[in-house]
C-alpha positions in Angstrom: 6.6 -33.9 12.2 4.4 -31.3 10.8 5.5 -29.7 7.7 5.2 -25.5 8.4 4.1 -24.2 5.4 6.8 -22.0 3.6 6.6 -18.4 2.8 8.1 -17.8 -1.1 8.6 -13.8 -0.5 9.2 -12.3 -3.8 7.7 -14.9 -5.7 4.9 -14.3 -8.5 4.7 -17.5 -10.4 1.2 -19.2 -8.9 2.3 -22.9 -10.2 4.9 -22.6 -7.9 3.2 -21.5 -5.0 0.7 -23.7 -4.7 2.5 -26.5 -5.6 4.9 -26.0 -2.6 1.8 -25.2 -0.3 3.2 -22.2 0.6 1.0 -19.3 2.2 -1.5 -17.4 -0.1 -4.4 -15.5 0.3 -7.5 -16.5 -1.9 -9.0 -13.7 -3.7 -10.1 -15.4 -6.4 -13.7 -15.1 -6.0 -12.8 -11.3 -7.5 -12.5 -13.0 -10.8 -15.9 -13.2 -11.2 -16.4 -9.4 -10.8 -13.6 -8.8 -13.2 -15.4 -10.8 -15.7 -17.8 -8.3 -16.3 -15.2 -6.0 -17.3 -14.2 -7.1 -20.6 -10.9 -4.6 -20.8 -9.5 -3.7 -17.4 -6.7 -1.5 -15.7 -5.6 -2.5 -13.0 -3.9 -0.1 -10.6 -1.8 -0.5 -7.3 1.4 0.7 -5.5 4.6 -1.2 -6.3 5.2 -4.8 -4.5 1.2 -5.1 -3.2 0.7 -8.2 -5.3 0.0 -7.4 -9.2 2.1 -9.9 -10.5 0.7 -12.8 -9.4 -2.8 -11.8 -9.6 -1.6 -11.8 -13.2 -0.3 -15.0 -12.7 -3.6 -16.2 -11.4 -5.4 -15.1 -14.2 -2.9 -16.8 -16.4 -3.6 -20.3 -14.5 -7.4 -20.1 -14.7 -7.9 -19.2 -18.0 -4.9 -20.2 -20.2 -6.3 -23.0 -22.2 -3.0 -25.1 -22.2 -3.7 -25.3 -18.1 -7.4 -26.2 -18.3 -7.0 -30.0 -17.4 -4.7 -28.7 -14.5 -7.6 -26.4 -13.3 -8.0 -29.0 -10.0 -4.1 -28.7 -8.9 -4.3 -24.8 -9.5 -7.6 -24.3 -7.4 -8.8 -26.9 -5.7 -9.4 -25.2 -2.2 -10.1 -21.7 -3.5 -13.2 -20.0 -3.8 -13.0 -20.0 -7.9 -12.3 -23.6 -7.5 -15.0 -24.4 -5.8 -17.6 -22.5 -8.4 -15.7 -22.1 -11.4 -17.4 -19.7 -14.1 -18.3 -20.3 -18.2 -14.9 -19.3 -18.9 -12.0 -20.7 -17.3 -9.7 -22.3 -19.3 -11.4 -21.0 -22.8 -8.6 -18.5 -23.6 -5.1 -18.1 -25.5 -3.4 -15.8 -23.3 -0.8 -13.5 -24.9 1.5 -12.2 -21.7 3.8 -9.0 -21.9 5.4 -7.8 -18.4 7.1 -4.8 -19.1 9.1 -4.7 -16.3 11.8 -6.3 -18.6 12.1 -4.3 -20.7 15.5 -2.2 -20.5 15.1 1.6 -18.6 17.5 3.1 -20.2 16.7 5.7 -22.6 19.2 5.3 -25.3 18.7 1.4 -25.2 14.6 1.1 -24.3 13.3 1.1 -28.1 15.5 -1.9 -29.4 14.7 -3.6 -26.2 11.1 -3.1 -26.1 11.0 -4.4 -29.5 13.1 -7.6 -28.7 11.0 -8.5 -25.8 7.8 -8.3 -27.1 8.6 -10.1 -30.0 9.9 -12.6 -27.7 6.6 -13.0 -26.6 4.8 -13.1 -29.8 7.5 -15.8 -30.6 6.4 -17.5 -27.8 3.0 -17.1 -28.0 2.5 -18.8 -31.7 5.5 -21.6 -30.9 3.2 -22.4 -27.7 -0.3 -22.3 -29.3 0.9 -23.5 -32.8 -1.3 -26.8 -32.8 -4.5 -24.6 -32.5 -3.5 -21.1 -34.5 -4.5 -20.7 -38.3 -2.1 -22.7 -40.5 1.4 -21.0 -41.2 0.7 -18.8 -38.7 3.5 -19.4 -36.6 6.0 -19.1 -39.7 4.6 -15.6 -40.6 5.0 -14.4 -37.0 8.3 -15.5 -36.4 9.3 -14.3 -39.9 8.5 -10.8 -38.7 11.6 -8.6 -37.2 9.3 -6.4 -35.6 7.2 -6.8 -32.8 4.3 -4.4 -33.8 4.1 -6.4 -37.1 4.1 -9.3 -35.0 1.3 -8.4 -33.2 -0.7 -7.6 -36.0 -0.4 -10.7 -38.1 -1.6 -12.5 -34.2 -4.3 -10.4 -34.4 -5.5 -9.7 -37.8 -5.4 -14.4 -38.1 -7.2 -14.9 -35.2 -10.1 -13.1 -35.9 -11.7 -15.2 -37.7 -10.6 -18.4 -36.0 -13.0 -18.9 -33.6 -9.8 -18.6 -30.6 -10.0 -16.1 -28.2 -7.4 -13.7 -27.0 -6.3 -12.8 -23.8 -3.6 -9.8 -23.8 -2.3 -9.5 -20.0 0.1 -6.5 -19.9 1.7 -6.6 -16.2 3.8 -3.8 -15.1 2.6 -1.5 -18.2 4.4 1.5 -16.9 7.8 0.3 -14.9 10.2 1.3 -17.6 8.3 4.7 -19.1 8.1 5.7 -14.8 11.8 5.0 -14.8 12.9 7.0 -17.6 10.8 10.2 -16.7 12.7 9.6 -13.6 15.7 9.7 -14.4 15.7 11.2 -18.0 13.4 13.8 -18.1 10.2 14.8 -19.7 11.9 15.0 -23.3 12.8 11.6 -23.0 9.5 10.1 -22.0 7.5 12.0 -24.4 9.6 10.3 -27.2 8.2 7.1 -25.8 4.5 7.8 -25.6 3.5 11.4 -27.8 3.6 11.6 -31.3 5.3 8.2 -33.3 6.8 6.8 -30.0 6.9 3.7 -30.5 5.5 2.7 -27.0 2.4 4.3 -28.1 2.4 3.1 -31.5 2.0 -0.8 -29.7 -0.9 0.6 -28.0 -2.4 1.9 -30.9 -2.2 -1.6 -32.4 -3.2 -2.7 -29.1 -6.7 -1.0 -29.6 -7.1 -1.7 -33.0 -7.3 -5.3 -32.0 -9.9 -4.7 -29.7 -12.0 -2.9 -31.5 -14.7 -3.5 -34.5 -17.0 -7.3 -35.0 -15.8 -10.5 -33.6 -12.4 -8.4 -32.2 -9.7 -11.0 -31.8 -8.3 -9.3 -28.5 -12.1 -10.3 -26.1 -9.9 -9.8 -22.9 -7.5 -7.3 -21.4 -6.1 -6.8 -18.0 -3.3 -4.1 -17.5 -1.7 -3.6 -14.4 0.7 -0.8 -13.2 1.3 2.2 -10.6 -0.1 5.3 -11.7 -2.4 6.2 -14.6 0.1 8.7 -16.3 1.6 6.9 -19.0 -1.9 5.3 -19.7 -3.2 8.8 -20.4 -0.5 9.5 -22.5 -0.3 6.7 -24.7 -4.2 6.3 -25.1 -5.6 9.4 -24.8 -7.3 8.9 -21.3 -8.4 5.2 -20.9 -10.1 5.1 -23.8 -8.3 1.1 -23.9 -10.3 0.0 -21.2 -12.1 1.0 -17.9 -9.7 1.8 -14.8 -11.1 -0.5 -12.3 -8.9 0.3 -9.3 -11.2 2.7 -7.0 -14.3 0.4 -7.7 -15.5 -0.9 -4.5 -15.3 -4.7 -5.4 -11.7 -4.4 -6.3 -10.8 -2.2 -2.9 -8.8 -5.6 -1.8 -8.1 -7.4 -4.8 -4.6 -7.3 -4.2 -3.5 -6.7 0.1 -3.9 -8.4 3.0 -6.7 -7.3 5.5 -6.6 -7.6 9.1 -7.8 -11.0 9.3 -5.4 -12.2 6.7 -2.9 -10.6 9.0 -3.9 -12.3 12.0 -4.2 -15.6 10.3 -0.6 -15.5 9.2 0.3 -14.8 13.1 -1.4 -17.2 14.8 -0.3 -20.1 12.1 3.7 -19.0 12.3 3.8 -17.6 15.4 3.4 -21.0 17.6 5.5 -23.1 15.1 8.4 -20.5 14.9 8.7 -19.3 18.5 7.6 -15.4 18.2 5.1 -13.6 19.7 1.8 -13.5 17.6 0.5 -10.0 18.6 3.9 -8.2 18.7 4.0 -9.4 15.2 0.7 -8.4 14.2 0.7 -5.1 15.5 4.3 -4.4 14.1 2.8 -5.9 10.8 0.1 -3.1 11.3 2.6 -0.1 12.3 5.0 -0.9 9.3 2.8 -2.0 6.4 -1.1 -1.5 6.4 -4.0 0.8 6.1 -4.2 2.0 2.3 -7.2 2.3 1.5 -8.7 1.9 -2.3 -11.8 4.1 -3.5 -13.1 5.6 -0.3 -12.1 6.1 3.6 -15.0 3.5 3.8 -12.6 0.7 2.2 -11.3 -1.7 3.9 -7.3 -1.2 5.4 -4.9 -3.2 3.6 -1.3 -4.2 4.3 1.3 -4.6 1.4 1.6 -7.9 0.1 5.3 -8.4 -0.5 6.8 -6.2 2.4 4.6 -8.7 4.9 5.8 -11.9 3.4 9.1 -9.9 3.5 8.5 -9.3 7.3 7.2 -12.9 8.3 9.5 -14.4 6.2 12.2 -13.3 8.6 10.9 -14.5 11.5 9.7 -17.7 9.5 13.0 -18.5 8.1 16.1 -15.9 9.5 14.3 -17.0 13.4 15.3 -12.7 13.6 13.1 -9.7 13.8 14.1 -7.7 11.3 16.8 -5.0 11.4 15.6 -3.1 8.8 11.9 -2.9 8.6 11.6 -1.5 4.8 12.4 -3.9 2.1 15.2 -2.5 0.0 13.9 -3.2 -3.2 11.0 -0.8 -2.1 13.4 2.0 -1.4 14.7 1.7 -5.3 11.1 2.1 -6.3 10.6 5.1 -4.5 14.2 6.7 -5.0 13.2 7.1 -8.8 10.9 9.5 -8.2 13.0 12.4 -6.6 13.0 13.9 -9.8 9.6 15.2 -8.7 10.6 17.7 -6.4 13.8 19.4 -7.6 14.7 20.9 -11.0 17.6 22.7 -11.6 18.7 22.4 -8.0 15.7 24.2 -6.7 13.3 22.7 -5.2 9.7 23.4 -6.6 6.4 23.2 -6.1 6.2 19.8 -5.8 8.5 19.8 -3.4 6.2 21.9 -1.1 3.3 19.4 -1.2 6.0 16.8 0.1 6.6 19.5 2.7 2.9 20.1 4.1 2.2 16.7 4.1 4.8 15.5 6.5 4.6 19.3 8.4 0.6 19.0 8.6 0.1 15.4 8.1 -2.7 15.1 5.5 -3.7 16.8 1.8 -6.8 18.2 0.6 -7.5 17.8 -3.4 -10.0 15.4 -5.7 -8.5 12.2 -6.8 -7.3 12.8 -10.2 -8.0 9.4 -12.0 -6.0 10.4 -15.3 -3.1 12.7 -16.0 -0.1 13.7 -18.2 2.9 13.7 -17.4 3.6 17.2 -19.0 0.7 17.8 -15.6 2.2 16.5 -12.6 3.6 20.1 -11.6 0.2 20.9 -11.1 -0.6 20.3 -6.8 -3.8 18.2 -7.6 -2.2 16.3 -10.0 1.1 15.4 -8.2 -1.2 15.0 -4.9 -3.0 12.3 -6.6 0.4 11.1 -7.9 1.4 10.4 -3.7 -1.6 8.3 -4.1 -1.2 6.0 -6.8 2.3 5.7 -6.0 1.5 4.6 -2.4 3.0 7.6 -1.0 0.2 8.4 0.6 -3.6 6.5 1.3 -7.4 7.9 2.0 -8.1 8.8 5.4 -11.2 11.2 4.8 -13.6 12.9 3.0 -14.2 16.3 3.1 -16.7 18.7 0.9 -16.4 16.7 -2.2 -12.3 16.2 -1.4 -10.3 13.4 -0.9 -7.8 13.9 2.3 -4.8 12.2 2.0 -2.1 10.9 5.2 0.7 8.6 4.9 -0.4 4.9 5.5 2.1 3.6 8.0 5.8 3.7 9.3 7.4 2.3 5.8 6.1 5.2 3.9 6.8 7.8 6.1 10.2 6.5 6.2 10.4 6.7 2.3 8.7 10.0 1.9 11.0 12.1 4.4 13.9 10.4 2.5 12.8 12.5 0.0 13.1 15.8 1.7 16.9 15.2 2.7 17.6 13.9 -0.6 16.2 17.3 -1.9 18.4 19.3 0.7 21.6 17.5 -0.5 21.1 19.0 -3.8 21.2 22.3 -2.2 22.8 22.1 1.0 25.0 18.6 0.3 23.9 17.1 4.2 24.2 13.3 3.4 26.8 13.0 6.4 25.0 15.0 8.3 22.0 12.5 8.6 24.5 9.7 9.4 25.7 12.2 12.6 21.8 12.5 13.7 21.6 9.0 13.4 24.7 8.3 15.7 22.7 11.0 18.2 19.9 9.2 18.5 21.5 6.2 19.2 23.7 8.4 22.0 20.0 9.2 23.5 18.7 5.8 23.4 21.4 4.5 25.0 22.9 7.2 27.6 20.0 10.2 27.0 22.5 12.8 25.3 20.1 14.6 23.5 22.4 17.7 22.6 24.6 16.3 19.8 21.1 15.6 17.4 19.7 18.5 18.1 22.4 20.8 17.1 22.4 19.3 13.9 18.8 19.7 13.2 19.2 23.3 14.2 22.1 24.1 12.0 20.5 22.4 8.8 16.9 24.1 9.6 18.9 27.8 9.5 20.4 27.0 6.4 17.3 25.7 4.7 15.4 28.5 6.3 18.0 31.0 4.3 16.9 29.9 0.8 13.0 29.5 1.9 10.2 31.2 1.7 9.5 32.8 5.3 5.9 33.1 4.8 5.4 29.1 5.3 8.8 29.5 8.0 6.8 27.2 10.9 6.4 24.8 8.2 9.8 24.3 7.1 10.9 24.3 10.2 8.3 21.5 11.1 8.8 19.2 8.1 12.7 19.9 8.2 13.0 18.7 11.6 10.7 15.6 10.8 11.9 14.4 7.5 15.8 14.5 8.9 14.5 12.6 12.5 12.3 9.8 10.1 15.3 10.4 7.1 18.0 9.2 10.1 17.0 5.6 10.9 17.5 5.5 14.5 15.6 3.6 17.3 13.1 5.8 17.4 9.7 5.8 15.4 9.3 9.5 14.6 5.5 10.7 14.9 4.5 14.4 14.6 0.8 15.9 15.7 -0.3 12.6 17.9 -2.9 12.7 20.0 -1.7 12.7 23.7 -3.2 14.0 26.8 -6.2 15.6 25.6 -3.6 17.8 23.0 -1.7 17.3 19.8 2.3 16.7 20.2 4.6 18.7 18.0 7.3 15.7 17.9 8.0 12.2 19.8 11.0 10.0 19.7 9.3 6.9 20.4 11.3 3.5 21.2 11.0 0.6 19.2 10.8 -1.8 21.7 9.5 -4.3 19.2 13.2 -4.6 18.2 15.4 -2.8 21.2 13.7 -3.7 24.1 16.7 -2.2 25.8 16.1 1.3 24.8 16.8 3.2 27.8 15.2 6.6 27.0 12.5 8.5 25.0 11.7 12.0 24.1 8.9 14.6 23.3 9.5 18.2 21.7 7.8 20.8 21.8 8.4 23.3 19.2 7.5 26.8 19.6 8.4 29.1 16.4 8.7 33.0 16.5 8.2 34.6 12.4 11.3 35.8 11.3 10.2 39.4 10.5 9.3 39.6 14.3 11.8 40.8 16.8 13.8 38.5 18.6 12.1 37.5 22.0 13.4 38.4 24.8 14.0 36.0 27.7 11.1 37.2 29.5 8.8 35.9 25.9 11.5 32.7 26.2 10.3 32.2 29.6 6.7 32.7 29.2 7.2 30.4 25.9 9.0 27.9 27.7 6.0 28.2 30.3 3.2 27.4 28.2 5.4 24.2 26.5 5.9 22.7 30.1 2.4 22.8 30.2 1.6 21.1 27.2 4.4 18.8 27.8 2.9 17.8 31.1 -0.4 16.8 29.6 1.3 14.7 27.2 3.0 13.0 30.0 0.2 12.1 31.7 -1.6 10.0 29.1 -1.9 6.3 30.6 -2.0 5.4 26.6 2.0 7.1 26.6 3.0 5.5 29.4 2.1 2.4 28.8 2.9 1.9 25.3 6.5 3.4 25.9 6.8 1.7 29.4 7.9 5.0 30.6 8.5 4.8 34.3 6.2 4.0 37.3 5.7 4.1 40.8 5.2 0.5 41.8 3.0 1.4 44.8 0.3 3.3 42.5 0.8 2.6 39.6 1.2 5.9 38.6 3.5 7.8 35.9 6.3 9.6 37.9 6.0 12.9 37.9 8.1 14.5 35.0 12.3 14.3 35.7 11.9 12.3 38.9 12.5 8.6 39.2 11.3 6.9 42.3 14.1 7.7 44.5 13.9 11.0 44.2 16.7 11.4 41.6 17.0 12.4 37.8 16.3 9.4 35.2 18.2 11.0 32.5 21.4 9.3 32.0 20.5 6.8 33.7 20.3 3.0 32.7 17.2 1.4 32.5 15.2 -0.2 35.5 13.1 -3.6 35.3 10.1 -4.0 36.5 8.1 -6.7 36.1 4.4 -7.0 34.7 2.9 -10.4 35.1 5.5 -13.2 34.2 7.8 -10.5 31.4 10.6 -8.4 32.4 9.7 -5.0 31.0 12.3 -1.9 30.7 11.6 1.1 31.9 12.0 4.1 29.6 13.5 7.9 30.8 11.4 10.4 29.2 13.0 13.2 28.2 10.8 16.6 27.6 12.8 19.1 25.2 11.4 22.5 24.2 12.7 23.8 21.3 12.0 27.6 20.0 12.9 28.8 16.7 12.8 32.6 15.7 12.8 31.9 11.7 15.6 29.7 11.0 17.4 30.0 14.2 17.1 28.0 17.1 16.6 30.7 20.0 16.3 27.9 23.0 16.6 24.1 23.4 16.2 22.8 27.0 15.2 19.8 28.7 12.5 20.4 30.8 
């Protein structure tokens, strides 16, 4: 019986994976492009795979594995054509993602784990280091003094060093998070001690026969870099060169390989998985709109490893440990229980769906309230991907479903500073579930309205449709309920304001669907009358009905059809002539699958400032 290969999500230890066969990507044939960077930073959004490229690098050069060089790479393209320097190295390795985040405990702790590793690092090589060596390191209570007496020995011992620093910025991210500025810059301005080690850091890099000949950081975003080293002055930020654009990621292909291998063996369908794959986890893009789309690495092993292993499509989509990443950076868009400029970027970009601004490829942190600054920090942070160039700027959209989910969590979390409405998103969630199941479409939208008038009260009125939009989107996406939440789609030769759309991937029951129209009215305007309502409420039929008749719409949502044309019903009818709202769902058949067949709800919304002057189902 044929063994199915095993998927080890969360794993980042390379021995292991290859010695239980388990799936990986190659990309090993980047190592010979990397090579010609001597000291390298290495940039990505959280789970997509750094640590165990750090862990390949480890394998192939590490000395102590060069006579295991055939069980770590036979099969790969490195394997295959191996360069000068494989196995020539003594690799020092930090990852800094142990290393404690809490402020008042993070210096001791830095300092006892990376003298743990200099510890480590003379016990493991001490059979090929200078002579007492070992004994003078381990005789040293601090870690910088450590480091030095590794360094200051081996350069003129013929060895070469190879300091890999994964995760260079987890715990300084953290603590700006949570403890503020004041607390960061103690780590990396003046005498911090974080930016003391770097100091050393360069030092050993620097000047004839310099013991450190390689370096390869990895991290999230280039702030604390530029803080600690005085803007990459280390080593050279390879992350937007197009060589590396897929280092780390899985491309299409990749995706599609994974599909067709599991899919047969474990009993799911291979496209319904690919394209959810798709939906959920891909298209960042690394340099340029021109680079290739890439899926996160973890949160598709995460995804496949479910169906591989739990035989269940997922019920949650986002892996958790992804949401804890992101919820450290609220901080970014409130202070003082106001929310700031930042907070506004946030807002366009789910309101208007992409950013305008240069890629900032070093920063501050003392300059992240600056809008092309944080903007870039959506980027790096794998808030948001390229989708365009335009006049010498970069425009930025949100990559897929997993990040617009996190993003809008971010806006609700920012009202529940203010306005407290954690319940409240609960109760939308409970009325989407009420329309998914029975088409009650009333409860939700109450809510909505009653949080957009009392964010609209403390808000600037001068970007009022804009609230209103990115209110209404971030609490829909915020909500979790069995709808995907999209906002200015292309339908029907228009633009859609907002669409509920079911997840049939995982509720193939879902009995009903929505569109909304949103018409706003500025505040400082008179109220409309109910003839402006009615000629308003005119116009949004007419767009509605446009939308409705997109074959793409219909299909993909298996809205309902006429079985002896093939065509969409018209709008509120079902075939018998009666209303499909409230209705449960029909079958219909389409070649050998039983297919649902989803109500369509049209709702027109119209807001005059904050307040919700019509909502009708059309």
């Amino acid at each position: 019986m044929e063994k199915i290969r095993p998927i080890l999500y969360g794993v980042a230890d390379y021995a292991e994976i290859r010695k239980a066969n388990a799936w990986f990507v190659d990309r090993t044939a980047k190592i010979r492009d990397l090579e010609a960077t001597r000291y390298a930073v290495f940039l990505r959004p959280r789970r997509f795979g750094k640590s165990l490229l750090t862990s390949i690098l480890e394998a192939y050069y590490d000395v102590r594995y060069a006579d295991r060089f055939d069980e770590f790479f036979a099969g790969t393209d490195i394997g295959a054509n191996p360069t000068d320097e494989r196995g020539k190295y003594l690799v020092l390795k930090f990852d800094f993602s142990a290393v404690s985040k809490d402020a008042r405990q993070v210096q001791e702790s830095f300092n006892k784990y990376a003298a743990d590793c200099c510890d480590a690092f003379v016990m493991g090589y001490a059979d090929v280091l200078p002579s007492g060596l070992a004994e003078a390191v381990l005789a040293e209570p601090m870690a910088g003094d450590k480091f030095n007496k590794i360094a200051l020995r081996m350069k003129d011992s013929g060895k070469k060093l190879y300091v890999i620093i994964d995760e260079y910025d987890n715990f300084t991210n953290t603590i700006l998070a949570e403890s503020g500025v004041n607390a960061y810059n103690a780590l990396c301005h003046g005498n911090g001690f974080f930016k003391d080690f770097f100091a050393r850091l360069k030092a050993a890099t620097s000047g004839t026969e310099a013991p450190v000949t390689r370096l390869f950081v990895t991290g999230v975003s280039p702030v604390t870099m530029d803080d600690v080293t005085s803007g990459f002055n280390i080593g050279t930020n390879i992350s937007l060169r197009p060589q590396f654009a897929d280092f780390t990621g899985f491309r299409h292909e990749d995706l599609r390989a994974m599909a067709a291998y599991y899919a047969p063996r474990c009993g799911f369908d291979a496209d319904k998985a690919y394209d959810t794959a798709l939906t959920w986890y891909d298209n960042y893009r690394f340099g340029s709109a021109g680079a290739p789309p890439l899926a996160n690495t973890t949160l598709v092993l995460y995804f496949f490893e479910q169906l591989v292993n739990a035989k269940v499509w997922p019920d949650d989509m986002v892996d958790e440990n992804l949401r804890t990443d992101y919820a450290k950076i609220r901080h970014l868009v409130t202070m003082g229980r106001r929310l700031n400029g930042n907070f506004h970027v946030l807002e366009n970009l789910l309101a208007g769906g992409a950013l305008e601004e240069p890629i900032a490829k070093s920063f501050q942190a003392n300059e992240i309230s600056k809008k092309e600054n944080f903007t870039s920090l959506l980027y790096w942070l794998g808030i948001t991907t390229i989708t365009g160039e335009k006049f010498g700027k970069t425009v930025f959209g949100v990559p897929n479903e997993t990040l617009k989910e996190l993003a809008a969590k971010m806006i609700p979390a920012a009202y529940s500073d203010i306005h407290k409405i954690d319940e409240r998103v609960f109760d939308i969630n409970h009325g989407l579930c009420d329309l998914a199941e029975k088409g009650e479409w009333r409860g939700f939208v109450g809510i909505l309205s009653g949080i957009v008038k009392e964010n609209f009260a403390v808000r600037d009125g001068v970007e009022g449709e804009k609230v209103v939009q990115s209110t209404l989107v971030a609490l829909l996406t915020a909500a979790k309920g069995p709808y995907l939440v999209s906002h200015e789609r292309e339908a029907g030769g228009g633009f859609y304001d907002l669409a509920l759309a079911p997840r049939l991937d995982r509720w193939p029951d879902i009995a009903h669907a929505a569109l909304i129209e949103m018409k706003y009215v500025k505040a400082g305007d008179p109220a409309p009358t109910p003839e402006q309502l009615a000629d308003i409420k005119a116009k949004a039929i007419e767009q509605l009905d446009r939308y409705y008749a997109d074959p793409a719409l219909v299909t993909k949502w298996h809205l309902g059809r006429s079985n002896e044309t093939g065509d969409a019903l018209p709008p509120g009818r079902r075939q018998d002539g009666g209303s499909p709202y409230g209705e449960p769902p029909s079958r219909r058949l389409t070649g050998t699958t039983d297919v649902p067949s989803v109500a369509l709800h049209r709702l027109v919304l119209v807001f005059h400032g904050g307040d919700c002057v019509l909502n009708e189902e059309v």
